[in-house]
N, C-alpha and C positions, 0 to 999 in steps of 0.2 A: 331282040331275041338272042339269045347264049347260043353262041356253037355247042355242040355236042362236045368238042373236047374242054371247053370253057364250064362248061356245063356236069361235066364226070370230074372233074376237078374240085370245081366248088362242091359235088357230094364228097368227094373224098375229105375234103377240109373237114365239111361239116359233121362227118362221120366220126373222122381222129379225134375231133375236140368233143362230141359226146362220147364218146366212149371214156373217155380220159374225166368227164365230166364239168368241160367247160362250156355252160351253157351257152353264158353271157355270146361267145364267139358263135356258137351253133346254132344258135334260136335265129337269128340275124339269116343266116347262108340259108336254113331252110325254107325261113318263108319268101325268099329270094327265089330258092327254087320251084317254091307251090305258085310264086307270081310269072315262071315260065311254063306253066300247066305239065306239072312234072305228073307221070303217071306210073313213079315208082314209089307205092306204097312204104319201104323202108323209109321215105322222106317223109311219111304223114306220123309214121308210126314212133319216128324219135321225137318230134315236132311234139306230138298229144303227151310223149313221156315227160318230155319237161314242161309241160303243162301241169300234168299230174302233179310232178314233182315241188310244181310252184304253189300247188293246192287251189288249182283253178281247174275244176273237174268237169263243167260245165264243157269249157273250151276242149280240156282233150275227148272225153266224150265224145262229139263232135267230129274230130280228127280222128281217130282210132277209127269210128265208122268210116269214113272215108278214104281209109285206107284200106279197110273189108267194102266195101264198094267197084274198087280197082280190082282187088285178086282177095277173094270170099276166104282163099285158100291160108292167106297169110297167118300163122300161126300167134307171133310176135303180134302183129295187133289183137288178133281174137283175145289171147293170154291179159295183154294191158287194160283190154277194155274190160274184161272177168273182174279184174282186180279193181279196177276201179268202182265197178257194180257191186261188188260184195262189199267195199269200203263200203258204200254208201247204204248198205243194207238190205241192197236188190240181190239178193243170195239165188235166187229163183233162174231172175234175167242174165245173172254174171253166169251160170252154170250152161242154161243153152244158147249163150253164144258161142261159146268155145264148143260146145257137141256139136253144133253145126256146121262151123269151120272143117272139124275132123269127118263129119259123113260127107260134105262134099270133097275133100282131101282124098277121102276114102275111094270115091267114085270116080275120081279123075285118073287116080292113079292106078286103081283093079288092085292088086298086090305091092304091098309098100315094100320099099328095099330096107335093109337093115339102118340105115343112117337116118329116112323119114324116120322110120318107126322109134328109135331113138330119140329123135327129137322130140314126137309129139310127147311119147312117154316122158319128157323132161318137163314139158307143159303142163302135166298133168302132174306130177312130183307138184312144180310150182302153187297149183291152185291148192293141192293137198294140204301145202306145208301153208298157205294163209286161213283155209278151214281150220289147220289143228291150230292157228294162231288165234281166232275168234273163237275158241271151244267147238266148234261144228264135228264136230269127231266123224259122227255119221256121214259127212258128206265128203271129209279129207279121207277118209276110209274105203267110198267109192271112188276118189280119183286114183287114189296108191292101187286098187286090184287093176283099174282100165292102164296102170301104165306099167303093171308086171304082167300083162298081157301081150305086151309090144316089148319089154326093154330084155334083155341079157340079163341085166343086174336083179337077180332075184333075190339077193343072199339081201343086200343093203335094202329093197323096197319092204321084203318079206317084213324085217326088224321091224321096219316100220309099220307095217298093219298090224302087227303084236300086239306095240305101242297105244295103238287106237282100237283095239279092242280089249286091251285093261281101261283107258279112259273112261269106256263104255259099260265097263263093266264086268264085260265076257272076258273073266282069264280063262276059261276053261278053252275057248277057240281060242285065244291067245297062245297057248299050251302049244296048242296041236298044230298051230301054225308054227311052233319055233321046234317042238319031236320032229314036224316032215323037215322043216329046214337043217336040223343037225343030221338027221338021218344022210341026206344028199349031199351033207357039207360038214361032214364031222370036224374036219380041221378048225371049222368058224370058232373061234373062242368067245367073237360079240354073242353069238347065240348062244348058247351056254351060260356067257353071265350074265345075260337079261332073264332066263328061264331060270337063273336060281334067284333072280332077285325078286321076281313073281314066285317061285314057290316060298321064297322065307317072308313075302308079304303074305301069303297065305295059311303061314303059321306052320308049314311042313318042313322043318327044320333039315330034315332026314335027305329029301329029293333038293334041296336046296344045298346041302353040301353036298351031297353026289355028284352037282353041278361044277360045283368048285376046284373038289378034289379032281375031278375029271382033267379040268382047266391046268391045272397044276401036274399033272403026270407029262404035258404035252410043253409047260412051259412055268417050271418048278420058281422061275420068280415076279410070275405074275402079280403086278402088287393090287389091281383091284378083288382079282380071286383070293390073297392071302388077308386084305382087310376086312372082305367080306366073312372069309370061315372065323376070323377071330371074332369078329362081332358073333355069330352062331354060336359059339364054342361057349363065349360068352352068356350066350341062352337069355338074353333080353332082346324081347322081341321089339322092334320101331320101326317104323314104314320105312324101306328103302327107297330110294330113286338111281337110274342109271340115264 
Protein backbone atom coordinates (compact mmCIF):
# COMPACT_ATOMS: atom_id res chain seq x y z
CA UNK A 1 0.00 0.00 0.00
CA UNK A 2 1.41 3.87 -1.13
CA UNK A 3 1.97 6.20 1.60
CA UNK A 4 -0.27 9.06 1.24
CA UNK A 5 2.75 11.20 0.37
CA UNK A 6 3.94 8.48 -2.19
CA UNK A 7 0.60 8.32 -3.22
CA UNK A 8 -0.17 12.50 -3.74
CA UNK A 9 2.92 12.34 -5.75
CA UNK A 10 2.19 9.75 -8.10
CA UNK A 11 -1.29 11.96 -8.80
CA UNK A 12 0.57 14.82 -9.10
CA UNK A 13 2.86 13.14 -11.99
CA UNK A 14 0.05 11.56 -13.34
CA UNK A 15 -1.95 14.79 -13.41
CA UNK A 16 1.13 16.97 -15.19
CA UNK A 17 1.47 14.47 -17.82
CA UNK A 18 -2.23 14.45 -18.76
CA UNK A 19 -2.67 17.62 -18.81
CA UNK A 20 0.27 18.24 -21.06
CA UNK A 21 -1.04 15.16 -22.89
CA UNK A 22 1.24 12.44 -22.31
CA UNK A 23 -0.74 9.50 -21.88
CA UNK A 24 1.51 6.78 -22.62
CA UNK A 25 3.11 8.08 -18.87
CA UNK A 26 -0.39 8.73 -17.25
CA UNK A 27 -2.46 5.85 -18.14
CA UNK A 28 0.31 3.64 -16.27
CA UNK A 29 0.36 6.07 -12.75
CA UNK A 30 -3.56 6.05 -12.79
CA UNK A 31 -4.38 2.62 -12.95
CA UNK A 32 -1.63 2.20 -10.23
CA UNK A 33 -3.61 4.47 -8.40
CA UNK A 34 -7.26 2.87 -8.97
CA UNK A 35 -5.05 -0.57 -7.79
CA UNK A 36 -4.52 1.47 -4.34
CA UNK A 37 -8.50 1.85 -4.03
CA UNK A 38 -7.98 5.55 -4.70
CA UNK A 39 -11.42 7.32 -3.93
CA UNK A 40 -10.50 10.50 -5.82
CA UNK A 41 -12.85 10.64 -8.66
CA UNK A 42 -10.22 13.12 -10.61
CA UNK A 43 -8.30 9.77 -10.95
CA UNK A 44 -11.24 7.80 -12.74
CA UNK A 45 -12.17 10.73 -14.59
CA UNK A 46 -8.72 11.30 -16.62
CA UNK A 47 -8.33 7.51 -16.72
CA UNK A 48 -12.03 7.30 -18.89
CA UNK A 49 -10.63 10.56 -20.75
CA UNK A 50 -7.93 8.85 -22.28
CA UNK A 51 -10.04 5.97 -22.91
CA UNK A 52 -12.25 8.22 -24.68
CA UNK A 53 -9.50 9.53 -26.36
CA UNK A 54 -8.24 6.05 -27.41
CA UNK A 55 -11.75 5.39 -28.81
CA UNK A 56 -12.57 2.74 -26.51
CA UNK A 57 -15.84 3.97 -25.07
CA UNK A 58 -17.02 1.08 -23.78
CA UNK A 59 -14.07 1.15 -21.12
CA UNK A 60 -14.42 5.01 -20.19
CA UNK A 61 -18.08 4.76 -20.03
CA UNK A 62 -17.47 2.49 -17.30
CA UNK A 63 -14.94 4.70 -15.48
CA UNK A 64 -16.66 8.16 -15.93
CA UNK A 65 -19.55 6.33 -13.91
CA UNK A 66 -17.40 5.40 -11.40
CA UNK A 67 -16.11 8.35 -10.74
CA UNK A 68 -20.02 9.76 -10.50
CA UNK A 69 -20.37 6.92 -8.03
CA UNK A 70 -17.66 8.44 -5.64
CA UNK A 71 -18.97 12.08 -5.74
CA UNK A 72 -22.42 12.20 -8.05
CA UNK A 73 -21.29 15.98 -7.67
CA UNK A 74 -18.34 15.81 -9.95
CA UNK A 75 -18.88 18.02 -12.82
CA UNK A 76 -15.80 16.83 -15.07
CA UNK A 77 -16.97 13.45 -15.12
CA UNK A 78 -20.90 14.05 -15.58
CA UNK A 79 -19.52 16.59 -18.75
CA UNK A 80 -17.15 13.47 -20.30
CA UNK A 81 -19.56 10.85 -19.87
CA UNK A 82 -22.37 13.56 -21.74
CA UNK A 83 -19.97 13.66 -24.40
CA UNK A 84 -19.24 10.46 -24.76
CA UNK A 85 -23.22 9.50 -24.90
CA UNK A 86 -24.11 12.11 -27.42
CA UNK A 87 -21.07 10.68 -29.47
CA UNK A 88 -22.65 7.57 -29.43
CA UNK A 89 -26.00 8.91 -30.14
CA UNK A 90 -27.63 8.45 -26.80
CA UNK A 91 -28.56 12.45 -26.93
CA UNK A 92 -31.41 11.67 -24.56
CA UNK A 93 -28.94 9.68 -21.65
CA UNK A 94 -25.75 12.20 -22.33
CA UNK A 95 -28.26 15.21 -21.41
CA UNK A 96 -29.74 13.68 -18.00
CA UNK A 97 -26.66 12.90 -16.66
CA UNK A 98 -25.23 15.89 -16.60
CA UNK A 99 -28.94 17.48 -15.20
CA UNK A 100 -28.50 15.27 -12.54
CA UNK A 101 -25.18 15.90 -11.46
CA UNK A 102 -26.18 19.91 -11.25
CA UNK A 103 -29.61 19.19 -9.21
CA UNK A 104 -27.77 17.16 -6.83
CA UNK A 105 -24.75 19.95 -6.96
CA UNK A 106 -27.63 22.10 -6.50
CA UNK A 107 -29.02 20.58 -3.14
CA UNK A 108 -25.80 20.19 -1.55
CA UNK A 109 -24.70 23.40 -1.99
CA UNK A 110 -28.42 25.53 -1.22
CA UNK A 111 -26.97 28.75 -3.00
CA UNK A 112 -23.86 28.43 -5.39
CA UNK A 113 -21.04 30.96 -5.01
CA UNK A 114 -20.05 32.74 -8.07
CA UNK A 115 -16.93 30.33 -9.09
CA UNK A 116 -19.41 26.94 -8.78
CA UNK A 117 -21.87 28.67 -10.80
CA UNK A 118 -19.28 29.55 -13.24
CA UNK A 119 -18.14 26.54 -13.67
CA UNK A 120 -21.13 24.60 -14.12
CA UNK A 121 -22.22 27.28 -16.64
CA UNK A 122 -18.84 26.32 -18.45
CA UNK A 123 -20.16 22.69 -18.61
CA UNK A 124 -23.06 23.71 -20.14
CA UNK A 125 -21.09 26.19 -22.93
CA UNK A 126 -19.35 22.66 -23.47
CA UNK A 127 -22.43 20.37 -24.12
CA UNK A 128 -23.88 23.45 -26.07
CA UNK A 129 -20.97 23.86 -28.43
CA UNK A 130 -21.02 19.68 -29.19
CA UNK A 131 -25.03 19.91 -29.93
CA UNK A 132 -24.25 22.98 -32.26
CA UNK A 133 -21.44 20.58 -33.61
CA UNK A 134 -24.05 17.56 -34.41
CA UNK A 135 -26.73 20.29 -35.78
CA UNK A 136 -28.87 19.80 -32.54
CA UNK A 137 -29.39 23.58 -32.38
CA UNK A 138 -32.42 22.94 -30.15
CA UNK A 139 -30.76 21.33 -27.61
CA UNK A 140 -27.21 23.57 -27.77
CA UNK A 141 -29.81 26.28 -27.43
CA UNK A 142 -31.17 24.97 -24.08
CA UNK A 143 -27.81 24.48 -22.61
CA UNK A 144 -26.45 28.24 -23.80
CA UNK A 145 -29.98 29.76 -21.76
CA UNK A 146 -29.13 27.14 -18.44
CA UNK A 147 -25.63 28.59 -18.55
CA UNK A 148 -26.53 32.47 -18.96
CA UNK A 149 -28.45 31.86 -15.98
CA UNK A 150 -25.55 31.07 -13.73
CA UNK A 151 -22.47 32.97 -15.82
CA UNK A 152 -21.62 36.83 -15.69
CA UNK A 153 -20.78 36.57 -19.32
CA UNK A 154 -24.00 37.36 -20.97
CA UNK A 155 -22.73 39.63 -23.81
CA UNK A 156 -20.44 36.31 -25.23
CA UNK A 157 -23.41 33.45 -24.34
CA UNK A 158 -26.09 35.88 -25.57
CA UNK A 159 -24.08 35.93 -29.31
CA UNK A 160 -24.38 32.77 -29.06
CA UNK A 161 -28.09 31.89 -28.59
CA UNK A 162 -28.61 34.45 -31.57
CA UNK A 163 -26.52 32.18 -33.51
CA UNK A 164 -28.94 29.08 -32.70
CA UNK A 165 -31.80 30.76 -33.31
CA UNK A 166 -31.05 31.87 -37.02
CA UNK A 167 -29.87 27.97 -37.39
CA UNK A 168 -33.46 27.36 -36.24
CA UNK A 169 -34.75 29.40 -38.13
CA UNK A 170 -36.08 32.14 -35.73
CA UNK A 171 -34.21 35.48 -36.74
CA UNK A 172 -36.91 37.40 -35.52
CA UNK A 173 -35.93 36.22 -31.69
CA UNK A 174 -32.57 36.27 -32.91
CA UNK A 175 -33.14 40.03 -33.47
CA UNK A 176 -34.48 40.57 -30.19
CA UNK A 177 -32.09 38.79 -28.48
CA UNK A 178 -29.13 40.88 -29.88
CA UNK A 179 -31.69 44.84 -29.77
CA UNK A 180 -31.72 43.74 -25.67
CA UNK A 181 -28.12 42.71 -25.86
CA UNK A 182 -26.87 46.10 -27.55
CA UNK A 183 -29.39 48.04 -25.60
CA UNK A 184 -27.34 46.92 -22.17
CA UNK A 185 -24.14 46.88 -24.08
CA UNK A 186 -23.97 49.48 -26.69
CA UNK A 187 -20.20 49.39 -26.74
CA UNK A 188 -20.47 45.56 -28.12
CA UNK A 189 -19.42 45.86 -31.68
CA UNK A 190 -19.78 41.63 -32.04
CA UNK A 191 -23.42 42.45 -31.66
CA UNK A 192 -23.94 44.86 -34.04
CA UNK A 193 -22.13 43.07 -36.75
CA UNK A 194 -23.85 39.92 -36.31
CA UNK A 195 -27.27 41.83 -36.16
CA UNK A 196 -26.38 43.53 -39.56
CA UNK A 197 -25.35 40.32 -40.92
CA UNK A 198 -28.82 38.75 -40.03
CA UNK A 199 -30.55 41.77 -41.19
CA UNK A 200 -28.65 41.99 -44.80
CA UNK A 201 -29.31 37.95 -44.86
CA UNK A 202 -32.76 39.02 -44.53
CA UNK A 203 -32.61 41.37 -47.51
CA UNK A 204 -33.04 44.67 -45.29
CA UNK A 205 -30.25 46.48 -46.59
CA UNK A 206 -31.25 49.62 -44.71
CA UNK A 207 -31.20 48.15 -40.78
CA UNK A 208 -28.16 46.28 -42.04
CA UNK A 209 -26.15 49.20 -42.67
CA UNK A 210 -27.40 51.16 -39.84
CA UNK A 211 -25.50 48.32 -38.06
CA UNK A 212 -22.46 49.20 -39.57
CA UNK A 213 -22.48 52.59 -39.86
CA UNK A 214 -23.06 52.51 -36.17
CA UNK A 215 -19.99 50.24 -35.84
CA UNK A 216 -17.93 52.80 -37.61
CA UNK A 217 -18.90 56.03 -35.79
CA UNK A 218 -17.36 54.15 -32.64
CA UNK A 219 -14.28 52.63 -34.37
CA UNK A 220 -14.06 54.39 -38.07
CA UNK A 221 -11.48 51.51 -39.18
CA UNK A 222 -13.34 48.53 -38.39
CA UNK A 223 -12.44 46.33 -41.30
CA UNK A 224 -15.18 43.79 -40.92
CA UNK A 225 -17.96 46.74 -40.69
CA UNK A 226 -16.22 48.62 -43.62
CA UNK A 227 -16.28 45.01 -45.98
CA UNK A 228 -19.49 44.54 -44.91
CA UNK A 229 -21.07 48.16 -46.03
CA UNK A 230 -19.06 47.79 -49.26
CA UNK A 231 -20.65 44.64 -50.19
CA UNK A 232 -24.29 46.49 -49.40
CA UNK A 233 -23.39 49.57 -51.05
CA UNK A 234 -22.78 47.22 -53.69
CA UNK A 235 -26.50 46.06 -53.50
CA UNK A 236 -25.76 42.19 -54.38
CA UNK A 237 -27.29 40.43 -52.13
CA UNK A 238 -25.28 36.61 -50.85
CA UNK A 239 -25.69 34.94 -47.67
CA UNK A 240 -23.28 36.30 -45.15
CA UNK A 241 -21.67 34.28 -42.52
CA UNK A 242 -19.96 35.88 -39.32
Amino acid sequence: MATDALFDEMLMEARENFISGNYKISEPLLNQLILQNSRNPEVYQMLATIYYDKGQFNKAIRIFKRALEIDPTYTDASVGLSIILNDLGRYDEGRMVFQDAQKLLDRRAGKMDSYVEEKIASKHEELADLYFQYQHYAESLEQLYKALKLSTRKAEITLRIAECHVKLGDTQRAVRELKSLIREYPQLLSAKLKLGVIYYNMNNLAEATEQWENILLRDPGHPEALRYLKMANAAGITSLTL
